[in-house]
VOBA-1610 file (N, C-alpha, C; in pm, whole numbers, padded with zeros to 5 digits, always signed):
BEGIN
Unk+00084-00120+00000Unk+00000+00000+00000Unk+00088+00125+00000Unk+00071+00205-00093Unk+00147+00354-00109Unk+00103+00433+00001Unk+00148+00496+00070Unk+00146+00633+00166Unk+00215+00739+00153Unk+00165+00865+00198Unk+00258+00959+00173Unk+00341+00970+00350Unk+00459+00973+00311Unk+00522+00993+00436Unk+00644+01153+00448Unk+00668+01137+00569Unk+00722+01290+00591Unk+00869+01193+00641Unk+01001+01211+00619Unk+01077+01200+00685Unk+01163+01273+00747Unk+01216+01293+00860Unk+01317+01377+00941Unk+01446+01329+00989Unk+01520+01372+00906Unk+01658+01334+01031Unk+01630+01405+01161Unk+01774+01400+01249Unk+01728+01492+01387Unk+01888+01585+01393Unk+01934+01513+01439Unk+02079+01609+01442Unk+02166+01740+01349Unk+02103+01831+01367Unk+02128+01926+01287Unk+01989+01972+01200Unk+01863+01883+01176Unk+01767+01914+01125Unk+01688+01971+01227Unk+01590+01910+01340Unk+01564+01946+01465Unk+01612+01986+01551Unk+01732+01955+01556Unk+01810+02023+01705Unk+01928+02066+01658Unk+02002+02171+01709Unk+02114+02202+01668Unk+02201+02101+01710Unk+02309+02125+01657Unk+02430+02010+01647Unk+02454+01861+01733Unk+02513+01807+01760Unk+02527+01676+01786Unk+02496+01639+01958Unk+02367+01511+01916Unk+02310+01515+02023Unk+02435+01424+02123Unk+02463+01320+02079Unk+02568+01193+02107Unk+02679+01276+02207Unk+02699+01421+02173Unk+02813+01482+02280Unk+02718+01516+02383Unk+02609+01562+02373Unk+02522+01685+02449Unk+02466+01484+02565Unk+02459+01398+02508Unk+02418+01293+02571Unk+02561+01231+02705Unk+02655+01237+02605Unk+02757+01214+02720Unk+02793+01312+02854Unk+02794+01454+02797Unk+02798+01593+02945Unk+02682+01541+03018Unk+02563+01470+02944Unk+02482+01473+03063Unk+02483+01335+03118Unk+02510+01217+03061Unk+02558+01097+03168Unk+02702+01138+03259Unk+02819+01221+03214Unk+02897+01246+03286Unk+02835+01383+03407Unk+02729+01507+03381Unk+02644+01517+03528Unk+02575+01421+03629Unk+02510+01315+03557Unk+02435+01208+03651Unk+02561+01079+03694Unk+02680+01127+03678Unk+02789+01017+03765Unk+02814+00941+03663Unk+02786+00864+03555Unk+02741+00764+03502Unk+02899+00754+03388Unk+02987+00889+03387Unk+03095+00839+03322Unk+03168+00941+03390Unk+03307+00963+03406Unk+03423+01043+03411Unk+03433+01177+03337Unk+03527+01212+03402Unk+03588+01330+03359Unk+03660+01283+03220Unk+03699+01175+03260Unk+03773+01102+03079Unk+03676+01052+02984Unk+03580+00995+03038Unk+03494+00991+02959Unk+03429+01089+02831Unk+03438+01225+02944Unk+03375+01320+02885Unk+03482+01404+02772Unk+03600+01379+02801Unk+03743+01400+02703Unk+03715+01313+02644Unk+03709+01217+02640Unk+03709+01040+02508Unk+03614+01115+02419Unk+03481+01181+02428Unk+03390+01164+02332Unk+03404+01334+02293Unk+03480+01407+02358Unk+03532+01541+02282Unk+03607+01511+02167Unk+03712+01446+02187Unk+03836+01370+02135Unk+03804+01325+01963Unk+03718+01246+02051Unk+03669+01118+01917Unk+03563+01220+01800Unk+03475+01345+01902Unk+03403+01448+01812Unk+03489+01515+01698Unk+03602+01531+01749Unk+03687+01643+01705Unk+03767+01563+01570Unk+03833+01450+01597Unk+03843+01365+01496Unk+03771+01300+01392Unk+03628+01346+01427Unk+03516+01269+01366Unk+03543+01386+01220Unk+03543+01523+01285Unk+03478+01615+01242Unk+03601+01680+01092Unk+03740+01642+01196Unk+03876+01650+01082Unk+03850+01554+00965Unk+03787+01461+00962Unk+03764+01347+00926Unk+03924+01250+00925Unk+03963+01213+01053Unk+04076+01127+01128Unk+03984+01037+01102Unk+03874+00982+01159Unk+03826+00872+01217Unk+03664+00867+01126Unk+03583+00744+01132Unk+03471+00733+01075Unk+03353+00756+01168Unk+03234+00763+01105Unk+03139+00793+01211Unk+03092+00680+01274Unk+03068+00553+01245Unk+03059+00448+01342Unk+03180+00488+01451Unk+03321+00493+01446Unk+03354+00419+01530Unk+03382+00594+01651Unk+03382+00700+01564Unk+03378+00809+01702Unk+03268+00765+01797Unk+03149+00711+01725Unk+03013+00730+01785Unk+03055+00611+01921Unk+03079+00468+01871Unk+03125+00380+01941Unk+03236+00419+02012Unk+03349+00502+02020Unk+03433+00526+02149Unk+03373+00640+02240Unk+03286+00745+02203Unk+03229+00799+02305Unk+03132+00736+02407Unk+03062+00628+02352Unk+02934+00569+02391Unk+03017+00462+02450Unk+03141+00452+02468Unk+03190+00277+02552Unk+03139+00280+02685Unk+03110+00374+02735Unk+03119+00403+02903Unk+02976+00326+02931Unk+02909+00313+02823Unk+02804+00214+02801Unk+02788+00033+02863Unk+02900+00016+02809Unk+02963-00127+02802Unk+02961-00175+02959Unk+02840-00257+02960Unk+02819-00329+03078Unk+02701-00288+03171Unk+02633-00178+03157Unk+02503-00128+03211Unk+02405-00215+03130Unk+02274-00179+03250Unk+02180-00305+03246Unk+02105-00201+03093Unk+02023-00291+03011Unk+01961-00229+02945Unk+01831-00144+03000Unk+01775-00172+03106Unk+01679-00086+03130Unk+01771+00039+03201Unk+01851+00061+03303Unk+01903+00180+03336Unk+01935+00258+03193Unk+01981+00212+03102Unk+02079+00323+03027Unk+01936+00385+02930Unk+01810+00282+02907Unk+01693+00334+02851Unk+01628+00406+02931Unk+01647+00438+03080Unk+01573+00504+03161Unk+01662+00648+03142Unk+01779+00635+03175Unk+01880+00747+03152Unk+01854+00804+03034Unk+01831+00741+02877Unk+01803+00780+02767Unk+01659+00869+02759Unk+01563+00823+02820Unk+01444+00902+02850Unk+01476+01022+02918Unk+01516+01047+03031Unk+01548+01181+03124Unk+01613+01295+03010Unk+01701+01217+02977Unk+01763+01305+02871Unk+01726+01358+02765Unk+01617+01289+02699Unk+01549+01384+02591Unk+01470+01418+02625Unk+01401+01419+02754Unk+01283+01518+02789Unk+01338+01619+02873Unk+01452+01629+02901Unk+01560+01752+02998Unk+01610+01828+02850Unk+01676+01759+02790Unk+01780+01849+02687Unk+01780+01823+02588Unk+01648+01734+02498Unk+01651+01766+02344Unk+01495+01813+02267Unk+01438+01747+02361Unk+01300+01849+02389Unk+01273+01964+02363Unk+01294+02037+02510Unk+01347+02168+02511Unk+01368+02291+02397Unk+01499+02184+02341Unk+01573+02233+02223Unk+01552+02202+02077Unk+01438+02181+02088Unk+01375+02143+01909Unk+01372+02281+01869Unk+01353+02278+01765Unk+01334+02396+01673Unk+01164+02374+01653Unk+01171+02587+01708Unk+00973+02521+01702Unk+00904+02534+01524Unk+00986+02528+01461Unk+00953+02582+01316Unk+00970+02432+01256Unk+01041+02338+01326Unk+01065+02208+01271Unk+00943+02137+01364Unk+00898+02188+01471Unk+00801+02092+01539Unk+00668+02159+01474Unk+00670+02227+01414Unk+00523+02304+01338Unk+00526+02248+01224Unk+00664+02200+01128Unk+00607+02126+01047Unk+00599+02003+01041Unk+00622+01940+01100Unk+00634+01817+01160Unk+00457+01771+01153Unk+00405+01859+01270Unk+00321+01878+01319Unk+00197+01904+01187Unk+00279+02009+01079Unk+00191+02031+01024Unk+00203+01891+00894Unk+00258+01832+00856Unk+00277+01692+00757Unk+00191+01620+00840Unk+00206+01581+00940Unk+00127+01460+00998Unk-00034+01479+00990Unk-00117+01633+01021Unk-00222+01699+01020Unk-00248+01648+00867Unk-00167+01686+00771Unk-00185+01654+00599Unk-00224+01520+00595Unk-00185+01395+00685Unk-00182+01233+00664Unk-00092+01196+00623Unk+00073+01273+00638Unk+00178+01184+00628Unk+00192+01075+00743Unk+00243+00951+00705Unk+00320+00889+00837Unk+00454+00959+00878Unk+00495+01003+00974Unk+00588+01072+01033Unk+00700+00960+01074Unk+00832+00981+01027Unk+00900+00871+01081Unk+01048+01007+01081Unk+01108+00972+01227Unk+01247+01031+01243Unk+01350+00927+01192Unk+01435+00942+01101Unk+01539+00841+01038Unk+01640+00934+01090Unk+01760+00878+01160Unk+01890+00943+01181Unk+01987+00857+01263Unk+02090+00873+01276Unk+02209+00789+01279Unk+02196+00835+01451Unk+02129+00900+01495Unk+02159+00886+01630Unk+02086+00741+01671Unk+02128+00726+01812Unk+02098+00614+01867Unk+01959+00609+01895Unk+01869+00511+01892Unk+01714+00483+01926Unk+01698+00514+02074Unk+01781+00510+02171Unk+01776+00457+02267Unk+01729+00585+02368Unk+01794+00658+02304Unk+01766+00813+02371Unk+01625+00889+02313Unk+01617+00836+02183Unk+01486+00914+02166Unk+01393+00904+02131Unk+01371+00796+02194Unk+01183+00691+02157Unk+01137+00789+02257Unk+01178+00877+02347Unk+01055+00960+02472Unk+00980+01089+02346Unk+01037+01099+02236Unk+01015+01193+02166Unk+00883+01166+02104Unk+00863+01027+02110Unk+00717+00990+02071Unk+00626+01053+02154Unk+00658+01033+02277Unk+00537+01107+02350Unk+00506+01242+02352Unk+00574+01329+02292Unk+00546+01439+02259Unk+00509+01519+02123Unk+00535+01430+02010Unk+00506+01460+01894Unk+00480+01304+01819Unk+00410+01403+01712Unk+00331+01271+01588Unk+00412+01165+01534Unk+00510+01102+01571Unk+00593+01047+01509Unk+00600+00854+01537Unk+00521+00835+01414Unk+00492+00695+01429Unk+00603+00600+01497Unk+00744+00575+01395Unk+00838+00523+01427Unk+00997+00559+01414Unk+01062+00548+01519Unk+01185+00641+01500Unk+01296+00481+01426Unk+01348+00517+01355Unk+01465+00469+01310Unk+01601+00537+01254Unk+01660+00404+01339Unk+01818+00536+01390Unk+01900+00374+01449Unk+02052+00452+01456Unk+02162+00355+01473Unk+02101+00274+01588Unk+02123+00135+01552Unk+02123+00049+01716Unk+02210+00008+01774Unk+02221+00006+01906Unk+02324-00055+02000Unk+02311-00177+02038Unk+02400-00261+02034Unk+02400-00421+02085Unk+02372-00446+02225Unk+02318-00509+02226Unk+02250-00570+02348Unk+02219-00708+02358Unk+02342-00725+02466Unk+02318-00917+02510Unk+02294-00916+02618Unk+02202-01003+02625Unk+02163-01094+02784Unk+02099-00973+02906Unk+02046-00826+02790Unk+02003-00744+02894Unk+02087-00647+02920Unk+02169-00642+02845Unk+02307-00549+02901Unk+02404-00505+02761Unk+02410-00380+02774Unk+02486-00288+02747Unk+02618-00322+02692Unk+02642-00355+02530Unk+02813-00432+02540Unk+02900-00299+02453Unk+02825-00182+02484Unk+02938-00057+02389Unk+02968-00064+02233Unk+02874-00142+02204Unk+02925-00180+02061Unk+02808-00122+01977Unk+02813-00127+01840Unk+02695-00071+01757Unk+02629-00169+01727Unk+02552-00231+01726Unk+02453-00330+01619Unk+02429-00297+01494Unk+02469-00370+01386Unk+02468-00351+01223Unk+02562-00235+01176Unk+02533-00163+01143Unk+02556+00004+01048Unk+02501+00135+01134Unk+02581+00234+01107Unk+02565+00381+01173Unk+02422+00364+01047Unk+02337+00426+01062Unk+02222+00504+01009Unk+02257+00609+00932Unk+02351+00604+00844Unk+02366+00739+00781Unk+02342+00726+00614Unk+02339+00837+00526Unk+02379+00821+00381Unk+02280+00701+00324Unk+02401+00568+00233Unk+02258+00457+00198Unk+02174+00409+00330Unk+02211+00388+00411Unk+02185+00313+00530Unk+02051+00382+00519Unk+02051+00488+00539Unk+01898+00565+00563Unk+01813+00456+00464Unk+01800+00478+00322Unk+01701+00423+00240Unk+01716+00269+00273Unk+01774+00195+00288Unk+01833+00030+00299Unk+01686+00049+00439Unk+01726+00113+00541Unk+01679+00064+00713Unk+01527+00118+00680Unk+01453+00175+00619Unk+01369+00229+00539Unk+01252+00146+00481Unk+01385+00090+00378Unk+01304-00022+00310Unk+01257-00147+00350Unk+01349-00171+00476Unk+01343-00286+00574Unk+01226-00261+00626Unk+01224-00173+00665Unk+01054-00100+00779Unk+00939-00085+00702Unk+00953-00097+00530Unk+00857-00065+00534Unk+00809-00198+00423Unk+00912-00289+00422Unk+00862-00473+00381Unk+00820-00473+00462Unk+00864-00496+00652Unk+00794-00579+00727Unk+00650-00534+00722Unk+00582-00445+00705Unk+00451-00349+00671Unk+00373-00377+00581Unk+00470-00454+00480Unk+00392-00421+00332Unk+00327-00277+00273Unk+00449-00158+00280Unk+00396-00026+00270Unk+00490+00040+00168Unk+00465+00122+00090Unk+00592+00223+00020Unk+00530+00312-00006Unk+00653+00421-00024Unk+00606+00521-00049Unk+00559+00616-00103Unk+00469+00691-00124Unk+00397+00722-00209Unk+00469+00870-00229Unk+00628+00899-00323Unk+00699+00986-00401Unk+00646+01077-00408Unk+00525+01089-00452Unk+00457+01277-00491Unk+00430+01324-00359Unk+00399+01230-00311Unk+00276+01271-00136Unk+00375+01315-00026Unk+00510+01252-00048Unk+00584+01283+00025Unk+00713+01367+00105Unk+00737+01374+00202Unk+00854+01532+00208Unk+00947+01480+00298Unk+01082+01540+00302Unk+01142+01470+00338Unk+01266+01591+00382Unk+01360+01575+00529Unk+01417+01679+00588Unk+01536+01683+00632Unk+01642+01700+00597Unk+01760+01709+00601Unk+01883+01804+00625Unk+02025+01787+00675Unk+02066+01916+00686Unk+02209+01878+00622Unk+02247+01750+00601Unk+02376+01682+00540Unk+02391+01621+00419Unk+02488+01626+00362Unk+02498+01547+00291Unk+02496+01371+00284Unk+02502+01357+00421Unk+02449+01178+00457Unk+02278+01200+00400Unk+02230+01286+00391Unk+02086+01284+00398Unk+02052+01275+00294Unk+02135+01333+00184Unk+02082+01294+00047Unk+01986+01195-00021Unk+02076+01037+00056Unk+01971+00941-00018Unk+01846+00937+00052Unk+01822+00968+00133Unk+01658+00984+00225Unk+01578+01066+00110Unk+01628+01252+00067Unk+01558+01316+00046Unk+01510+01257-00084Unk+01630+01206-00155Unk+01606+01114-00323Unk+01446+01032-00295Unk+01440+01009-00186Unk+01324+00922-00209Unk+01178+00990-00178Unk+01188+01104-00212Unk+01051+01231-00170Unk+01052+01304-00305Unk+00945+01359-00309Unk+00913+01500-00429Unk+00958+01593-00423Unk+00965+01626-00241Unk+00970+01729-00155Unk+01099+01735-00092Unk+01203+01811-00137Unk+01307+01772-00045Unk+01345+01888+00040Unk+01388+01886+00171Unk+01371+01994+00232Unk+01511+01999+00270Unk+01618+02106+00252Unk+01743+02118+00348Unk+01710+02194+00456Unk+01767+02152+00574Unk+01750+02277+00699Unk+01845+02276+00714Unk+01874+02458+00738Unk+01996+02490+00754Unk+02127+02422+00725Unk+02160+02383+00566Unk+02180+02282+00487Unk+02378+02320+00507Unk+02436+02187+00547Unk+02576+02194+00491Unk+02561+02234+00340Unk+02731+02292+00316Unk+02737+02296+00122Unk+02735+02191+00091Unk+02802+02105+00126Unk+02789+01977+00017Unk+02685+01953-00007Unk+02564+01931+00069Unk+02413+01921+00042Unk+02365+01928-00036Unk+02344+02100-00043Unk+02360+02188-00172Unk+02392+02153-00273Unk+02546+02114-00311Unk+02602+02090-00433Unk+02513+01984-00486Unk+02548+01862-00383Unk+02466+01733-00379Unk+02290+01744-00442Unk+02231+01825-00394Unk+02079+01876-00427Unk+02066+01923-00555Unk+02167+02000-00590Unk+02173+02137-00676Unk+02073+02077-00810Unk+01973+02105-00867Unk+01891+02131-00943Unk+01805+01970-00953Unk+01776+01893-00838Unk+01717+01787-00797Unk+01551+01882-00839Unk+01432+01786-00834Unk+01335+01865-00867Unk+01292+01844-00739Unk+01198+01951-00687Unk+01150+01970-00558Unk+01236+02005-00463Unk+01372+02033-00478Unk+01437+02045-00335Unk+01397+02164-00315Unk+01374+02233-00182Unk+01398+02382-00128Unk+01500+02372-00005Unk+01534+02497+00052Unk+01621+02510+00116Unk+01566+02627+00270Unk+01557+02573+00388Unk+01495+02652+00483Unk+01630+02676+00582Unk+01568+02781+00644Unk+01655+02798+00840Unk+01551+02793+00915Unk+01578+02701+01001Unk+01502+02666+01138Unk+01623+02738+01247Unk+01525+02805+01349Unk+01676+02842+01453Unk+01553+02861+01601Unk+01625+02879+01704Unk+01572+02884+01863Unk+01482+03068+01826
//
C-alpha cells in the first residue's frame, strides 16, 4: 500500500548540532561516566569532524562508558535526557512542520544515525509513528558498547527504510511525500521524496541537491 510519508533526520535538522556529545555531558552530570569519559567523546568528536576517524567508530568510542550497564538503566537514563535536553531544544519551526505533515496524513518517521535509545521519549510528545536510527548491541540485557549492524547514515537511511517498510507491506507514495535534512548523509533519504527539504543545509548538500526537482532550502533556529 502507497502512503505519503514525511521523513526527518534529527541532528542538525531538529536540534542544533550533535546530540551523542550533548548525551555524554549529561551521563557524565548524573555520575554515570568520568571526567575522561567526557574528554574520550570530545576527542573522538573532534576527529570525527577533521575526518581522522569514521562515524561508526567516534560514535562507538564515546558511547563505551556504556559497556556493561543493564539495558533498562541506560533506557531510563536515555528518556530523562530527551525530555531535559533535546525536547526543550527542538526547533519550534521544525516541530510546526512536523506537526503540520502529519495533520496533511503523512506517516511521520524520524530516520537518523543517532541512537534509538535516547529518543523513543520523543514519541510522547510529537506525531511520530516510528523512529529509526543507529542500534546498540544488546546481550543478555546489558549494554556491550558496541553498535549493532551500520551507523544510520547516507545509503543506510534508504536500505533501514526499506526494511521497515517490507515488514509493513507499505511504500512510499513519491509525490505525497517530504522529506528533511541538513547533510549530505541525507541525500539518499531526500532522493526518495518530491519534496526535499534542506535545513539549515551543509554545502555539500547543496552541491549534492543542486537542481534535484523539488528540493527547497529553509533555516530553522531557537
Amino acid at each position: 500500500m502507497q502512503k505519503p510519508y514525511a521523513l526527518f533526520d534529527f541532528d542538525g535538522t531538529l536540534i542544533r548540532g550533535d546530540s551523542i556529545v550533548r548525551f555524554v555531558r549529561y551521563a557524565h552530570a548524573k555520575g554515570l561516566t568520568g571526567a575522561g569519559g567526557l574528554a574520550r567523546a570530545a576527542l573522538w568528536a573532534a576527529a570525527y569532524g577533521l575526518r581522522l576517524t569514521t562515524a561508526e567508530r567516534a560514535k562507538r568510542e564515546s558511547l563505551s562508558f556504556l559497556a556493561g550497564r543493564a539495558q533498562d538503566e541506560v533506557e531510563a537514563l536515555g528518556r530523562a535526557f530527551c525530555r531535559e535536553e533535546l525536547i526543550p531544544r527542538l526547533y519550534p519551526l521544525g516541530v510546526e512542520e512536523l506537526r503540520k505533515r502529519h495533520a496533511e496524513g503523512a506517516e511521520v518517521l524520524l530516520i537518523t544515525a543517532s541512537p534509538t535509545f535516547y529518543l523513543e521519549a520523543l514519541r510522547d510528545e510529537l506525531p511520530i509513528r516510528r523512529i529509526i536510527g543507529t542500534r546498540m548491541h544488546v546481550e543478555n540485557g546489558v549494554y556491550t558498547g558496541l553498535i549493532a549492524g551500520e551507523n544510520c547514515r547516507g545509503v543506510q537511511k534508504p536500505l533501514r527504510l526499506a526494511e521497515d517498510l517490507a515488514a509493513r507491506g507499505d511504500m512510499v507514495d513519491y509525490a505525497a511525500s517530504w522529506a528533511y535534512g541538513d547533510s549530505a548523509g541525507d541525500a539518499p533519504m531526500l532522493a526518495l521524496c518530491a519534496h526535499k527539504v534542506a535545513v539549515n543545509p551543509q554545502k555539500k548538500l547543496v552541491r549534492r541537491m543542486k537542481g534535484a526537482d523539488g528540493f527547497s532550502v529553509v533555516y530553522w533556529s531557537k
